[in-house]
Backbone atoms as SQL, in Angstrom:
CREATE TABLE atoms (id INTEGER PRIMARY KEY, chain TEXT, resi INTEGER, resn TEXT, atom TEXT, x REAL, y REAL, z REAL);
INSERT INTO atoms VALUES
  (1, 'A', 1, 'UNK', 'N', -75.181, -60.520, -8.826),
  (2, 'A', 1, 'UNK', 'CA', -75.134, -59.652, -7.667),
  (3, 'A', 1, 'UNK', 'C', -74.061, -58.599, -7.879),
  (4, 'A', 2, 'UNK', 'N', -74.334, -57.725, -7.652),
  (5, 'A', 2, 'UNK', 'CA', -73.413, -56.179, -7.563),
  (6, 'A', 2, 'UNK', 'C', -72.417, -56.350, -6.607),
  (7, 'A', 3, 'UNK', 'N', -71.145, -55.636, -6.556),
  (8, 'A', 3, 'UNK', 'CA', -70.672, -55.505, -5.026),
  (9, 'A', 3, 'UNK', 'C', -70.653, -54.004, -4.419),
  (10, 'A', 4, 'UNK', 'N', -70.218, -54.037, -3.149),
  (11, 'A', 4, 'UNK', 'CA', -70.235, -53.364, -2.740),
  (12, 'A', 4, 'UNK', 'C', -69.469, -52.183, -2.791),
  (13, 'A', 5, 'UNK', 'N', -69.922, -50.749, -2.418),
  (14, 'A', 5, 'UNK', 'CA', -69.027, -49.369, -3.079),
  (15, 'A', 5, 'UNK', 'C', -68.882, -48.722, -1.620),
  (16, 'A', 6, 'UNK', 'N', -68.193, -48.012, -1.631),
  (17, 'A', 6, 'UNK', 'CA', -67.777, -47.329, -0.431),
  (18, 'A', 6, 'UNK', 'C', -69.043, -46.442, 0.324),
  (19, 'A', 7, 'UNK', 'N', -69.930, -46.226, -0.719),
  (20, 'A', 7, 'UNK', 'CA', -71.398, -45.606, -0.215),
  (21, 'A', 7, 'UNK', 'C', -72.663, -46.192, 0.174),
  (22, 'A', 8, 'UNK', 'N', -72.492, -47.865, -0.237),
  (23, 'A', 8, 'UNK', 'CA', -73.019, -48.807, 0.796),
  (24, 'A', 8, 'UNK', 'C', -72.907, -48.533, 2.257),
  (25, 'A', 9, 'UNK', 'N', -73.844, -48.560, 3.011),
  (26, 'A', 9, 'UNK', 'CA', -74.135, -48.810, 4.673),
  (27, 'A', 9, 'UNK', 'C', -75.119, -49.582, 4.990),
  (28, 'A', 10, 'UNK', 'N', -74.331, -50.157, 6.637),
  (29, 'A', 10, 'UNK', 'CA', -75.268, -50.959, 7.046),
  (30, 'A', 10, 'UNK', 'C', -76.565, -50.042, 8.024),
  (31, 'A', 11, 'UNK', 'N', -77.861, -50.229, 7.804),
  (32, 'A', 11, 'UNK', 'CA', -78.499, -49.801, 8.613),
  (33, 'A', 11, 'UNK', 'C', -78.954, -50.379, 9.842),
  (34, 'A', 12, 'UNK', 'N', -79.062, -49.187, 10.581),
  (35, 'A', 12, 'UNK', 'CA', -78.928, -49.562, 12.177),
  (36, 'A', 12, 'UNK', 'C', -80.158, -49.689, 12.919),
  (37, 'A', 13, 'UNK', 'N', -80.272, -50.607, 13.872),
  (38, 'A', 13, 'UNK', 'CA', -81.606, -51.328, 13.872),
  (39, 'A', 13, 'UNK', 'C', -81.579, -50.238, 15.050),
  (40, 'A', 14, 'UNK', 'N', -83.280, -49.669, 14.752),
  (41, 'A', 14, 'UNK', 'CA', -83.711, -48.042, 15.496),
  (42, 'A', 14, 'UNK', 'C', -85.114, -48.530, 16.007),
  (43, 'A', 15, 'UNK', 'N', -84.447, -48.793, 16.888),
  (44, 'A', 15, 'UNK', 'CA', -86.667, -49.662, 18.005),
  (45, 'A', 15, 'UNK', 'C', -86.838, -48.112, 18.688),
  (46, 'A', 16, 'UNK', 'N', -88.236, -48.252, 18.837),
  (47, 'A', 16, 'UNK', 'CA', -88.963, -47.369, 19.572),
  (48, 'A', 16, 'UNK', 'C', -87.920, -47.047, 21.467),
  (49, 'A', 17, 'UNK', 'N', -88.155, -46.076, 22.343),
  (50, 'A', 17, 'UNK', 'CA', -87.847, -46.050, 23.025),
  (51, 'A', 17, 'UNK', 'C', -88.124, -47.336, 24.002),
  (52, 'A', 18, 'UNK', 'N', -89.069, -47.647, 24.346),
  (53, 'A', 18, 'UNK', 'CA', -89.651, -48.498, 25.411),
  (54, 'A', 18, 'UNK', 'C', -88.881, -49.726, 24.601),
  (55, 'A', 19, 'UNK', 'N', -88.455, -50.253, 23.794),
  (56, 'A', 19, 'UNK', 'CA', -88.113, -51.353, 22.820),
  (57, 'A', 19, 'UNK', 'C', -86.258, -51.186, 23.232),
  (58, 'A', 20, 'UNK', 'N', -85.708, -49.929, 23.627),
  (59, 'A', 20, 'UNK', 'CA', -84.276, -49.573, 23.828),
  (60, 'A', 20, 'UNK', 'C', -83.450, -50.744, 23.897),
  (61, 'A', 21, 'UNK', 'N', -84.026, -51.221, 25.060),
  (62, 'A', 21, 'UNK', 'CA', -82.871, -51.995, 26.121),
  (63, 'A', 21, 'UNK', 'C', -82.984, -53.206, 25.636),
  (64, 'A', 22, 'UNK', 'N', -84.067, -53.760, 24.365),
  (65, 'A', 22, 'UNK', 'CA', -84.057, -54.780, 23.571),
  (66, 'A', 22, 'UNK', 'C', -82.761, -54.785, 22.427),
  (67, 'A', 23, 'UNK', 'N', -82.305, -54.075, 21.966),
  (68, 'A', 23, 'UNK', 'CA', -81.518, -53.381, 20.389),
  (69, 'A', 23, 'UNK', 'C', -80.325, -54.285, 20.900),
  (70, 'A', 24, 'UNK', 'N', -79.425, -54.430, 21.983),
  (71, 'A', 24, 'UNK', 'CA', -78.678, -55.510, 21.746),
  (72, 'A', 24, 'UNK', 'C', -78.851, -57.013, 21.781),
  (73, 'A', 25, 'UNK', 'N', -79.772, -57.243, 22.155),
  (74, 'A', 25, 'UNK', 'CA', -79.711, -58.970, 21.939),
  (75, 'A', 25, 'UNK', 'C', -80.371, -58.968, 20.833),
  (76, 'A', 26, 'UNK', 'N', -81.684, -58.098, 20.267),
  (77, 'A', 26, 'UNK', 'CA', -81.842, -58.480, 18.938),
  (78, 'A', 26, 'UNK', 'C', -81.190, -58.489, 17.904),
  (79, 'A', 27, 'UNK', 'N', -79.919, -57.348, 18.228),
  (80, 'A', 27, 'UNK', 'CA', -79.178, -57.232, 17.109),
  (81, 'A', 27, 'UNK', 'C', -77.734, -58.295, 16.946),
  (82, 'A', 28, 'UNK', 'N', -77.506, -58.527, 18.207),
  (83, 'A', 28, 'UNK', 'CA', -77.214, -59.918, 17.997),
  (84, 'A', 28, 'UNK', 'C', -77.757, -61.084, 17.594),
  (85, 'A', 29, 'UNK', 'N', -78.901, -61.079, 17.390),
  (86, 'A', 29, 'UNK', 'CA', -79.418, -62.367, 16.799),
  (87, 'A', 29, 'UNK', 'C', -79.523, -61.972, 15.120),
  (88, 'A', 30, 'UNK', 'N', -79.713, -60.797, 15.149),
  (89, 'A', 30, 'UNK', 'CA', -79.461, -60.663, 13.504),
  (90, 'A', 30, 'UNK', 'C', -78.156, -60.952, 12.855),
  (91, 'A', 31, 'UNK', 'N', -77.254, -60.923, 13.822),
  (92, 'A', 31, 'UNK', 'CA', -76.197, -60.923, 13.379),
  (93, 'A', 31, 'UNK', 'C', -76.131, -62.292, 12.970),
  (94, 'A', 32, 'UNK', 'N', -76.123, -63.151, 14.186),
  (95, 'A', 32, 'UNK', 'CA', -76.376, -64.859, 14.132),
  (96, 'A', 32, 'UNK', 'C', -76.934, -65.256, 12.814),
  (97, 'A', 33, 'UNK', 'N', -78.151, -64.829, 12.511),
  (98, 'A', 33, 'UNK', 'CA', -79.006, -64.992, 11.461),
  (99, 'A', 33, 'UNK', 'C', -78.535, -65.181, 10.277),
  (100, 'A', 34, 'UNK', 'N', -78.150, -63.885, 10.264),
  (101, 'A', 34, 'UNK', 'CA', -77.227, -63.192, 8.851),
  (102, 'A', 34, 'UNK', 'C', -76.417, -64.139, 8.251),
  (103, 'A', 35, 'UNK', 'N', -75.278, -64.144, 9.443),
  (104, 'A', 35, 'UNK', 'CA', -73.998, -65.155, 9.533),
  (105, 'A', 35, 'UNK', 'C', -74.390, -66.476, 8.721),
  (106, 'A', 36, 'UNK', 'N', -75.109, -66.857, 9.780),
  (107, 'A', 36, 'UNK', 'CA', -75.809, -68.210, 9.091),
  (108, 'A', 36, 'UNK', 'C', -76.279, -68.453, 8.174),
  (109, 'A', 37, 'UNK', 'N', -77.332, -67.651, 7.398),
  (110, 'A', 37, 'UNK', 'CA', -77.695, -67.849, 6.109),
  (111, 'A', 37, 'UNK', 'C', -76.631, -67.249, 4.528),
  (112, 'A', 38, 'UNK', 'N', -75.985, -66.712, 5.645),
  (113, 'A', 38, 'UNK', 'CA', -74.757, -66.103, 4.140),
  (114, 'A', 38, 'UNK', 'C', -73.722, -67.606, 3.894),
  (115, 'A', 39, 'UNK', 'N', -73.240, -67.911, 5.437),
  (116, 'A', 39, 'UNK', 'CA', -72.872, -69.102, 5.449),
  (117, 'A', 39, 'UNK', 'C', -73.012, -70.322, 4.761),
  (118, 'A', 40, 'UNK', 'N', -74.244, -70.320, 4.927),
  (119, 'A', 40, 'UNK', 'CA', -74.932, -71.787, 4.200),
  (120, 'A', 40, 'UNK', 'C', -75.162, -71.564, 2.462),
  (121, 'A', 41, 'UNK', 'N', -75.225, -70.373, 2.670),
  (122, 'A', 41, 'UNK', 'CA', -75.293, -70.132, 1.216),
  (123, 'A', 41, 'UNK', 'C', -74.037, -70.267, -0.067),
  (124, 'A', 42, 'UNK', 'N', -72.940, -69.941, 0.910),
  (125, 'A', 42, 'UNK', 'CA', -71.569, -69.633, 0.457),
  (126, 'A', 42, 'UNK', 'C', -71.379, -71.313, 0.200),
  (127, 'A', 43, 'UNK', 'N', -71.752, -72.337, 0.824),
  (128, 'A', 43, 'UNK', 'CA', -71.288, -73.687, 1.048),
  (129, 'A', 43, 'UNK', 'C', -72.140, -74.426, 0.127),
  (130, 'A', 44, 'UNK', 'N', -73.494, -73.977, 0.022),
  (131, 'A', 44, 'UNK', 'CA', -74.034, -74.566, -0.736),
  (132, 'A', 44, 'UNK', 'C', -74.579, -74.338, -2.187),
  (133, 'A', 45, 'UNK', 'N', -74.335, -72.874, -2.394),
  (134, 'A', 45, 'UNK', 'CA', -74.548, -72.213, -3.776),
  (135, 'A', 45, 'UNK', 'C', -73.305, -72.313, -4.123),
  (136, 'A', 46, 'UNK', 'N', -71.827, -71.761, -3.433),
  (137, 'A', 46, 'UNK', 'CA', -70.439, -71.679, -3.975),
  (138, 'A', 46, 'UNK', 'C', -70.473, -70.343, -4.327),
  (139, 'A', 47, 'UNK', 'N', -71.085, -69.419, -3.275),
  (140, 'A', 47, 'UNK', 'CA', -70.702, -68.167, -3.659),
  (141, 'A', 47, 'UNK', 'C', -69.566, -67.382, -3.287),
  (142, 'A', 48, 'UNK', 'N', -69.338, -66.440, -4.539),
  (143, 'A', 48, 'UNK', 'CA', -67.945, -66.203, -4.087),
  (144, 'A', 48, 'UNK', 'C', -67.595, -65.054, -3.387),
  (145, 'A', 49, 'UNK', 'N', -66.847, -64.840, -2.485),
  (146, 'A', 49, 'UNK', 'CA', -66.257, -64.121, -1.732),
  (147, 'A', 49, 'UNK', 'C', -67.153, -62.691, -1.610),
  (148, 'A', 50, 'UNK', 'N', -67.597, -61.668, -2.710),
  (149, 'A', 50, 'UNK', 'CA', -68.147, -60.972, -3.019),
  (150, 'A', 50, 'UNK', 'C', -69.906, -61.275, -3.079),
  (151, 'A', 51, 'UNK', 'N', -70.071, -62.320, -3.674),
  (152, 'A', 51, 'UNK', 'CA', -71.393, -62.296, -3.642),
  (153, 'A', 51, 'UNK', 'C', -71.873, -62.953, -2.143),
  (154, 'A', 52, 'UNK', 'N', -71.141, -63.428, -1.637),
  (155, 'A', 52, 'UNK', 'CA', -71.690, -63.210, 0.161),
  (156, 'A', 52, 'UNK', 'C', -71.497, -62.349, 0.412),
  (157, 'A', 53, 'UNK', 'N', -70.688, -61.245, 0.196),
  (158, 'A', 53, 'UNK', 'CA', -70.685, -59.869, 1.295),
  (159, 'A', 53, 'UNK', 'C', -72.006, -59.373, 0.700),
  (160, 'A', 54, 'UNK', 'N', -72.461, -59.425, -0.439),
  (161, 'A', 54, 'UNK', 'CA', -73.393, -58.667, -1.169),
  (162, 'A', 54, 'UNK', 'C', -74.487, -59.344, -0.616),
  (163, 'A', 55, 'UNK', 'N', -74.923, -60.425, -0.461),
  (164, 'A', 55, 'UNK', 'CA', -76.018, -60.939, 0.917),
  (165, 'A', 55, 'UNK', 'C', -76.151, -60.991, 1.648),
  (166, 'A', 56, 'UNK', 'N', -74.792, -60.616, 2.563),
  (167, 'A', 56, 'UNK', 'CA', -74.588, -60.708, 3.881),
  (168, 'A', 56, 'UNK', 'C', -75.282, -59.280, 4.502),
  (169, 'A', 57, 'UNK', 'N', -74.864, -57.869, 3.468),
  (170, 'A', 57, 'UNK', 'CA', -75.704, -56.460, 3.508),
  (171, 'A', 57, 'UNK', 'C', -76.897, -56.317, 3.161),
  (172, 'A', 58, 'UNK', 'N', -77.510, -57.522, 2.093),
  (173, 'A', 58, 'UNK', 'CA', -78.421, -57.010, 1.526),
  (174, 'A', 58, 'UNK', 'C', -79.422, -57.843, 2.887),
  (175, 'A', 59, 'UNK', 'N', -79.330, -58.769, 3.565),
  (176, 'A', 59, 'UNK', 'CA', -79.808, -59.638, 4.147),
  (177, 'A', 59, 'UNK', 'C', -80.105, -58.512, 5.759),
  (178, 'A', 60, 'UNK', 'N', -78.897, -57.864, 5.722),
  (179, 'A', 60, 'UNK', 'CA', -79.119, -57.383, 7.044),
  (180, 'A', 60, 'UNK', 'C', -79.573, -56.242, 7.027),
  (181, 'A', 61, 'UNK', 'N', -79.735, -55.396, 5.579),
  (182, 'A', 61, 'UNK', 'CA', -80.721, -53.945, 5.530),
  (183, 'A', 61, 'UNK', 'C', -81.835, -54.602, 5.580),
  (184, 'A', 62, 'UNK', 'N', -82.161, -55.139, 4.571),
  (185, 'A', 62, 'UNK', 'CA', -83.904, -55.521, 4.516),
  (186, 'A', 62, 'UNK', 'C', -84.336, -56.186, 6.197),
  (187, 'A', 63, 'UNK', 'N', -83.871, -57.178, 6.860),
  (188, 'A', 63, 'UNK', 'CA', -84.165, -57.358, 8.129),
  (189, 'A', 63, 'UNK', 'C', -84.097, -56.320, 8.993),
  (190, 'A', 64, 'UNK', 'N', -83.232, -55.152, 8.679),
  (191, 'A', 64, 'UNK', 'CA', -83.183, -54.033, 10.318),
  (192, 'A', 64, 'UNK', 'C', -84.491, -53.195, 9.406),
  (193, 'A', 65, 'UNK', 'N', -85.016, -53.153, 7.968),
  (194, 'A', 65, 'UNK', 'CA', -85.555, -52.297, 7.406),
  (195, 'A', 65, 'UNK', 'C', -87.152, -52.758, 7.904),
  (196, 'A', 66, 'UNK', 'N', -87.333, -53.856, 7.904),
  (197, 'A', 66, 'UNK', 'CA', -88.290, -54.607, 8.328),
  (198, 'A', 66, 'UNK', 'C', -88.811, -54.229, 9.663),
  (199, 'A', 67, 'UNK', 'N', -87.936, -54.784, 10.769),
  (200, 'A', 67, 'UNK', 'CA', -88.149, -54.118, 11.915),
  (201, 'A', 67, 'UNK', 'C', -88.403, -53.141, 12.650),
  (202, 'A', 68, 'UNK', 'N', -87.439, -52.044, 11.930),
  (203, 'A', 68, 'UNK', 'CA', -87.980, -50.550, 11.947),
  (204, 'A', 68, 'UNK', 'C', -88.899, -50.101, 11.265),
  (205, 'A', 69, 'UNK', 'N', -89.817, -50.588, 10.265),
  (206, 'A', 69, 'UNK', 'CA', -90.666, -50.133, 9.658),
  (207, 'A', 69, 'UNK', 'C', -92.209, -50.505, 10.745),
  (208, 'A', 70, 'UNK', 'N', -91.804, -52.206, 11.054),
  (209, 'A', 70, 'UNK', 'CA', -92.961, -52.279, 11.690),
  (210, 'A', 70, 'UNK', 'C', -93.072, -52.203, 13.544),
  (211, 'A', 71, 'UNK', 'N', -91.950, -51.640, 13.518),
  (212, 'A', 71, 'UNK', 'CA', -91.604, -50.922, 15.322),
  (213, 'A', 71, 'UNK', 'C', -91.569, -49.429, 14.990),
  (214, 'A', 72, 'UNK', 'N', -92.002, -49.123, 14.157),
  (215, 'A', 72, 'UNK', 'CA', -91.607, -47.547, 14.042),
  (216, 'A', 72, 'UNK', 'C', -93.208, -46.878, 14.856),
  (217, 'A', 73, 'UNK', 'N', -94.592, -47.270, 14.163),
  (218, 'A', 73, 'UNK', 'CA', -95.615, -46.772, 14.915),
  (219, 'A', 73, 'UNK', 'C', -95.899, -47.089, 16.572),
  (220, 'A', 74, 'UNK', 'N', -95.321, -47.902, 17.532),
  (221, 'A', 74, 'UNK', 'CA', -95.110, -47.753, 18.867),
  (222, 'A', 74, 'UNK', 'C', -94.453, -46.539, 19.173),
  (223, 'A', 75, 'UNK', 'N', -93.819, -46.235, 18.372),
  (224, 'A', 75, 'UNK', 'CA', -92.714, -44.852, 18.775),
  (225, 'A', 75, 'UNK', 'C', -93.442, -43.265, 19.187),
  (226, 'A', 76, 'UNK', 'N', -94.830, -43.270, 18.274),
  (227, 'A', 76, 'UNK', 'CA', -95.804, -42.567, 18.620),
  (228, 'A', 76, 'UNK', 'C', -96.278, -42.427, 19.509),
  (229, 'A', 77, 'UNK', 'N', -96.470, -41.191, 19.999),
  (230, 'A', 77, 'UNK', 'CA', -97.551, -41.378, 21.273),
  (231, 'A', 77, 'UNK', 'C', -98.732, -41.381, 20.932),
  (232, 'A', 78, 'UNK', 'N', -99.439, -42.175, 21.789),
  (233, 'A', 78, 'UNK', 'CA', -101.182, -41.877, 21.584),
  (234, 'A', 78, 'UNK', 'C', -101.911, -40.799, 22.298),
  (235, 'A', 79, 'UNK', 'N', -102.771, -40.413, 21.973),
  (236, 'A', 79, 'UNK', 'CA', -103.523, -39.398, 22.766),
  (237, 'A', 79, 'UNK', 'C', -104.944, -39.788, 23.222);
């Protein structure tokens, strides 16, 4: 695993409008999520210090990347 460079970011979980007033509890549960599986990982692989931060980002782009990809077409209007 790589670590992280100062031009790493976390991406920000972007729901459709009508989805708004959802973005904090889901993104608290990602957080939960995250936590947890970097956690368990750190305890049970023995990863070190670095290679959890490096899952802990990579874990939480691909999940907000996920979400926004497949909440992104509600965002459309229909006609």
């Amino acid at each position: 695993m790589s670590t992280l460079t100062r031009n790493d970011t976390f991406r920000t979980l972007d729901l459709p409008d009508a989805f708004e007033d959802l973005s904090g509890v889901i993104g608290s549960d990602l957080k939960v999520i995250v936590k947890a599986l970097t956690q368990r990982a750190r305890e049970r692989m023995m990863l070190s210090p670095r290679q959890a931060q490096r899952l802990q980002y990579t874990l939480w782009n691909r999940l907000t990347e996920v979400l926004n990809e497949t909440m992104e077409p509600l965002s459309v209007e229909r006609h």
